[in-house]
C-alpha positions in Angstrom: 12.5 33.7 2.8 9.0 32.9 4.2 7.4 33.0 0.7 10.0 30.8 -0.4 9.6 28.0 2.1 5.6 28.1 1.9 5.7 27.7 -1.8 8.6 24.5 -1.3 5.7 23.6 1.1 3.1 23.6 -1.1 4.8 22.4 -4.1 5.7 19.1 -2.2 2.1 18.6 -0.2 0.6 18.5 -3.8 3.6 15.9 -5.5 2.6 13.6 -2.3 -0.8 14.1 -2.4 -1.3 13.1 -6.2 1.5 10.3 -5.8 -1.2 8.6 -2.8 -3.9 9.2 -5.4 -2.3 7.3 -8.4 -1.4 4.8 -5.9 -5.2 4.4 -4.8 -6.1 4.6 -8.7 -3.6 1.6 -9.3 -5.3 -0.3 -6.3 -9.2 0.0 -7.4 -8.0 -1.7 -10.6 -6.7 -4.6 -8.6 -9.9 -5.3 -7.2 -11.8 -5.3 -10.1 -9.5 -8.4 -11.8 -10.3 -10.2 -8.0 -13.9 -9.6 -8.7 -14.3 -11.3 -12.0 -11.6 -14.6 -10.9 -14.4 -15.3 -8.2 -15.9 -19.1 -8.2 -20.3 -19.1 -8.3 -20.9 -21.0 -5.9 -25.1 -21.7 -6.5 -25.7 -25.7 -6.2 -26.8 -26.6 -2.9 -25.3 -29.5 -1.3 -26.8 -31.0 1.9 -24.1 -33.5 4.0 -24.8 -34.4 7.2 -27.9 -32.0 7.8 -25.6 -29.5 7.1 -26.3 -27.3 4.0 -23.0 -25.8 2.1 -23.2 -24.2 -1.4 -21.1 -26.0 -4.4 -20.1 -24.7 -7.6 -21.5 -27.7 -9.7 -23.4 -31.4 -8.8 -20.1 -32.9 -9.7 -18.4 -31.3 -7.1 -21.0 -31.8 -4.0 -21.1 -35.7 -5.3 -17.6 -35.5 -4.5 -17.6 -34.4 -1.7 -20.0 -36.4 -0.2 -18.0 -39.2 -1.4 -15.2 -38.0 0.3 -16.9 -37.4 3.7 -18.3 -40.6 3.4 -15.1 -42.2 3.1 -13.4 -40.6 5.6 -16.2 -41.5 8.3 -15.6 -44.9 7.8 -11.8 -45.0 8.0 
């Protein structure tokens, strides 16, 4: 009866043990795909003496515009 139970044990440590391990496999994946949707952020963009990073020119000159517009509301 012992052996029995310790090898009902075992069996079901090692079906839980490699279901967590296919689940961890499953979640590296994930990251990867979050990795390469990531926006480069490498223009510099100085407003107010306050340095921030922009993805493009276009998008700082917008910005400042709308900073610019919103101080003088």
């Amino acid at each position: 009866m012992k052996k029995i139970r310790i090898l009902l044990i075992t069996i079901l440590s090692f079906a839980s043990i490699n279901s967590y391990a296919s689940m961890c496999t499953a979640h590296s994946s994930n990251d990867e795909d979050k990795t390469s949707s990531k926006m480069s952020y490498s223009t510099p963009c100085e407003i107010s003496d306050t340095v921030l990073m922009a993805s493009s020119e276009d998008v700082c000159l917008a910005l400042k515009e709308k900073i610019s517009n919103h101080d003088h509301d």
